[in-house]
C-alpha positions as CSV (number, residue, x, y, z in Angstrom):
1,X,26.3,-30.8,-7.7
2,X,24.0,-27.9,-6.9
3,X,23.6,-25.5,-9.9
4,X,22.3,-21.3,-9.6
5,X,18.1,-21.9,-10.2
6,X,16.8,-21.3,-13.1
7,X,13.2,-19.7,-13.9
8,X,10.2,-21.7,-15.7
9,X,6.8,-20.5,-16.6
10,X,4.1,-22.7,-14.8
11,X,1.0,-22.4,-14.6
12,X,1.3,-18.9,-16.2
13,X,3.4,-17.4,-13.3
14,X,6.9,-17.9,-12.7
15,X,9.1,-20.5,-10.8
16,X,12.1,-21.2,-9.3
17,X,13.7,-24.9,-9.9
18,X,16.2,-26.1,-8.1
19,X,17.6,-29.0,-10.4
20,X,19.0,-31.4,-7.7
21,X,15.8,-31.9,-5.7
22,X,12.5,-32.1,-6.1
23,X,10.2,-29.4,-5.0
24,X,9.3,-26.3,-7.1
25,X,9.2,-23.3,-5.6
26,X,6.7,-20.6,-6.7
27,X,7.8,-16.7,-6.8
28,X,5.2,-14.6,-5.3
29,X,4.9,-11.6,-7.4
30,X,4.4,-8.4,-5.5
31,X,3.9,-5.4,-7.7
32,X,4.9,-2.2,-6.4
33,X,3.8,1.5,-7.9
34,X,6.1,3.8,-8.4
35,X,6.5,7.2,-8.2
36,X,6.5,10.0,-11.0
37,X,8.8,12.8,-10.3
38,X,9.0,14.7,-13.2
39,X,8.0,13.9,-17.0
40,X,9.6,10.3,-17.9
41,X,10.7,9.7,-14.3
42,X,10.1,7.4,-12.2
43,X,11.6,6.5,-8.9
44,X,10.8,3.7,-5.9
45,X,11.8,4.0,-2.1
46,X,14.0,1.1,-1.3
47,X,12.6,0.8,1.4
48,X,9.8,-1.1,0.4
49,X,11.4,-3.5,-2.1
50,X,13.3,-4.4,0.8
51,X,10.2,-4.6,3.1
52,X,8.8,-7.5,0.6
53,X,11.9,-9.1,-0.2
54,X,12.5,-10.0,4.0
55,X,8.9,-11.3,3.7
56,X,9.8,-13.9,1.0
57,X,8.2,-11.5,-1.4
58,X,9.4,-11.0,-4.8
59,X,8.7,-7.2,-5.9
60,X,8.2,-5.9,-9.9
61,X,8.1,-2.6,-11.0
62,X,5.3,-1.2,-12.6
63,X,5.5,1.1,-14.9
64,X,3.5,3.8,-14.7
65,X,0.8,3.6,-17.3
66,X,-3.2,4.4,-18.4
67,X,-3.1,2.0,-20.8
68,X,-6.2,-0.3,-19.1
69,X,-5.1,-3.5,-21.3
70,X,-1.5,-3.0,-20.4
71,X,-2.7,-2.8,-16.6
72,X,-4.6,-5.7,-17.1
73,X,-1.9,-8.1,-18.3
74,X,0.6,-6.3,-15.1
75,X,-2.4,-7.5,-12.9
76,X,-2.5,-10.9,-14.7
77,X,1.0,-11.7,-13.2
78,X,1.3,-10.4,-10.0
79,X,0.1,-12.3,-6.9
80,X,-0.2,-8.9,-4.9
81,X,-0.2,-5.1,-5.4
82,X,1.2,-2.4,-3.4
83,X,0.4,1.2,-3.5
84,X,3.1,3.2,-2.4
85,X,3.0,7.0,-1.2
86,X,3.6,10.4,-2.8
87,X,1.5,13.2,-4.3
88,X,-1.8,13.9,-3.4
89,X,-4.6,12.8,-5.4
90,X,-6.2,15.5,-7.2
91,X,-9.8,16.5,-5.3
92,X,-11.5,16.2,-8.4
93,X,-11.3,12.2,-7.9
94,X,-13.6,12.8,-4.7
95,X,-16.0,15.3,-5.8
96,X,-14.2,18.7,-4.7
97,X,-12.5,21.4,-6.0
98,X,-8.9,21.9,-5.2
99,X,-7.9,24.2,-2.7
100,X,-4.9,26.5,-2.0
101,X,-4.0,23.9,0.7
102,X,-3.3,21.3,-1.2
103,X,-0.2,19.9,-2.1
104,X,1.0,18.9,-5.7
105,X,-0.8,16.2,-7.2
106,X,0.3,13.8,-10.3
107,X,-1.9,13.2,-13.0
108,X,-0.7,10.2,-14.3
109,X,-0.5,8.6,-11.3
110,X,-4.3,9.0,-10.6
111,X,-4.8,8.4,-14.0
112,X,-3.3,4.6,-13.6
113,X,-3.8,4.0,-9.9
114,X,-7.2,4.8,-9.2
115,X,-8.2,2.3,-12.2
116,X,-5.4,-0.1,-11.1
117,X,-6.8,-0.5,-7.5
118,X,-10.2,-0.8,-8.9
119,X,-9.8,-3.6,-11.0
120,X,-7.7,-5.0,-8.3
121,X,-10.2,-5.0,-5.6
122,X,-12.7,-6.5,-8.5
123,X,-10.1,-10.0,-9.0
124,X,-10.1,-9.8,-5.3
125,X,-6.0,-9.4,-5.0
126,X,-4.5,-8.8,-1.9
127,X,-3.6,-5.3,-1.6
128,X,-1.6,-3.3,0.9
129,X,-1.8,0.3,0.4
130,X,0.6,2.9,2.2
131,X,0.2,7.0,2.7
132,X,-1.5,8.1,-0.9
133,X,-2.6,4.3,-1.6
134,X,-4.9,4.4,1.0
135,X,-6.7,7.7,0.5
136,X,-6.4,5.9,-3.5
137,X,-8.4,2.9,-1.7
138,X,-10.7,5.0,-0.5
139,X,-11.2,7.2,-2.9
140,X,-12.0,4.5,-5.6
141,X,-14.7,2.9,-3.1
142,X,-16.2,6.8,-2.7
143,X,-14.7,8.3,0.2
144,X,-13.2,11.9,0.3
145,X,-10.1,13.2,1.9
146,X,-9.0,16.5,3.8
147,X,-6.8,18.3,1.8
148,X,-4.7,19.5,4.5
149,X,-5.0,18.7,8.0
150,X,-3.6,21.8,9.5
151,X,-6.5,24.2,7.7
152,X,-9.3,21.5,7.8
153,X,-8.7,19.3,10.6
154,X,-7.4,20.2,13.4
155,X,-3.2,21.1,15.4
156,X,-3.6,18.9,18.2
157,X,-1.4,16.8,16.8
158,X,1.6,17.7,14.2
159,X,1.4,14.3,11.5
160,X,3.3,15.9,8.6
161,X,6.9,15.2,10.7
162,X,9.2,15.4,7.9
163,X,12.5,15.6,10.3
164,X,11.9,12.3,11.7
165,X,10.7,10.0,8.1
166,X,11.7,7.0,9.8
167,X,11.3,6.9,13.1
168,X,8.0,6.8,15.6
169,X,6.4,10.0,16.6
170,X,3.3,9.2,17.5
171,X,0.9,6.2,18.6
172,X,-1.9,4.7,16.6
173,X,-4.5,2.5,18.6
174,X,-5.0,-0.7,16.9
175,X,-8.9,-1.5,17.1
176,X,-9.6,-4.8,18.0
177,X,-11.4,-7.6,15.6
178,X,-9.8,-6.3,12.6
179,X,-7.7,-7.8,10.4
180,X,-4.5,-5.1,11.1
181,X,-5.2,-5.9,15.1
182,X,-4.3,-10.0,13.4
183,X,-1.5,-9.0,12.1
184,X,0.4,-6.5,15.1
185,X,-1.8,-6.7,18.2
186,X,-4.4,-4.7,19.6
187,X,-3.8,-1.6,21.3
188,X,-1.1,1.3,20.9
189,X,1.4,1.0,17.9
190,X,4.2,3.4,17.9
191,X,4.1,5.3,14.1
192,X,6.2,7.5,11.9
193,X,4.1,10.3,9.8
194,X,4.8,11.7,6.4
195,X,1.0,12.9,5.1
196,X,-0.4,16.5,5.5
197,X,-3.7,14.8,3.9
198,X,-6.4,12.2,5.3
199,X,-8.9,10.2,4.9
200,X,-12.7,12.6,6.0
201,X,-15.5,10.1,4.5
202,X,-14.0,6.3,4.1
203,X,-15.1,4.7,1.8
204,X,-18.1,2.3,1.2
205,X,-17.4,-0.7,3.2
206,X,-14.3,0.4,4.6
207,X,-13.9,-0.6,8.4
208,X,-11.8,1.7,10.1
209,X,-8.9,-0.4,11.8
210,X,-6.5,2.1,13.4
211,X,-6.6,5.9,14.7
212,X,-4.5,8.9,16.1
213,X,-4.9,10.9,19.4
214,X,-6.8,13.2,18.0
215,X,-9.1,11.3,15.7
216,X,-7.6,10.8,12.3
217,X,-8.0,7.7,10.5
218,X,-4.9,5.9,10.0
219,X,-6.0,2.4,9.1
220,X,-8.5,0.9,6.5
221,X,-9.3,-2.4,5.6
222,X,-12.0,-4.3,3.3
223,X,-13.5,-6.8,5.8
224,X,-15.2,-9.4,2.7
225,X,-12.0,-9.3,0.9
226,X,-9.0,-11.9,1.4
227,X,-6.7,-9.0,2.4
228,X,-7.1,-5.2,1.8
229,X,-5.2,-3.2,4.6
230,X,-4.0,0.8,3.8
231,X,-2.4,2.6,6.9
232,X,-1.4,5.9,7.1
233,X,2.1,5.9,8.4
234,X,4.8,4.3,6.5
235,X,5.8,0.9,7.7
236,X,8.7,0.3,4.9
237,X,10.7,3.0,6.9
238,X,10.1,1.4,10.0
239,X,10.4,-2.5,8.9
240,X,13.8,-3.0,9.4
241,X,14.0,-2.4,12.9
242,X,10.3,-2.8,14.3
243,X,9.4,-6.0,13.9
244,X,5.6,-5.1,14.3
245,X,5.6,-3.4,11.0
246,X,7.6,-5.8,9.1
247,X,4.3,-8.2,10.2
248,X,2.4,-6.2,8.0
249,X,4.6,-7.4,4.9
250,X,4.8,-10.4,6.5
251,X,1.0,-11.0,6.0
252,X,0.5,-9.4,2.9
253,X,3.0,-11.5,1.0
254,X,1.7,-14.3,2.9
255,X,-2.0,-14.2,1.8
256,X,-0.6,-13.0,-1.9
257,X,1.1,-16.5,-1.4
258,X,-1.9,-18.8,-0.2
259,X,-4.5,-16.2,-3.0
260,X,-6.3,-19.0,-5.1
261,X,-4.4,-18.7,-8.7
């Protein structure tokens, strides 16, 4: 008679048992950063949890936290991390001062993240970073970002399209021999866009992966590391209904899956 699964800590990370047969299977522990709103607030997109969950994915909550020992244990159980999008990060994290152009930022959120991905990249955890987790990535290996594209880049091309969140607007070429071109082809990649900032300077040993019509970086990756891709755009909007950007899910939580433990 089949009875619900149970959880059992093995190996220090949890599993699934299913009582009436004999395999064990292993939860792979995605954690996701969330956003801070407003003092003692914070909030997630759904659209992500539900982006790792169709990739077998199992997501956790951070909470959002400086506390480096209490980070520390969080990355001690996790198999991946994701960094999610939101406020800008403050231009004092790359070296400049902040300009009228630039959009709220969150102090806690730097506070934790830029630390968090840090000490991630040093345990050599799979990371997939989105919007603001990218420029994080690249601000944490010394890169710098334009604080608005409109003032400091360049109106060929509109990115900040907030009346169409989850829907392509523009393309993105996928460069080829990278590990995003592995994951959804070479070539054009239809894109949603949400960010008035970007990445200027990427930083050291970031390969750039992916790019807009006019330029712009939209994709990073880490090319000695088992798997560290941040894009621009937000696949977790898109995921449900192209499958090309649910592949990028579908290889994080896969490589979070296969990670040495």
């Amino acid at each position: 008679m089949f009875r619900s699964p149970s959880a059992l800590a093995l190996r220090g990370k949890p599993h699934i048992i299913v009582p009436d047969h004999k395999e064990v299977l292993r939860m792979t522990l995605i954690g996701i950063v969330p956003s801070w709103v407003e003092e003692k607030k914070i909030t997630i997109n759904q659209d992500y949890v539900e982006a790792v969950l169709r990739a077998g994915g199992t997501p956790v909550l951070f909470p959002v936290t400086v506390n480096r020992e209490q980070m520390n244990r969080l990355l001690d159980q996790v198999d991946g991390l994701l960094l999610t999008g939101g406020q800008d990060v403050n231009p004092a994290e790359y070296g400049e001062s902040m300009l009228p152009c630039c959009g709220d930022c969150s102090a806690c959120r730097d506070a934790m993240e830029l630390p968090l991905c840090r000490d991630a990249l040093a345990r050599r955890i799979p990371l997939l970073a989105i919007c603001r987790g990218m420029q994080i990535l690249s601000c944490v290996l010394g890169g710098k970002l334009y604080q608005d594209l409109t003032v400091q880049f360049g109106t060929e091309l509109v990115h900040p399209r907030h009346d169409v969140p989850a829907d392509p607007v523009h393309q993105v070429e996928v460069l080829p021999g990278t590990l995003l071109s592995s994951v959804t082809g070479a070539g054009p990649l239809p894109v949603n866009s949400r960010h008035h900032q970007g990445i200027k300077q990427p930083g050291n040993g970031l390969r750039i992966c992916a790019t807009a019509p006019d330029g712009l970086i939209e994709g990073i990756e880490l090319p000695d590391h088992p798997f560290v891709l941040g894009v621009q755009w937000h696949p977790e909007s898109l995921s449900d209904r192209y499958p090309a950007h649910q592949k990028l899910f579908d290889a994080f939580v896969r490589a979070c899956t296969e990670k040495e433990p």
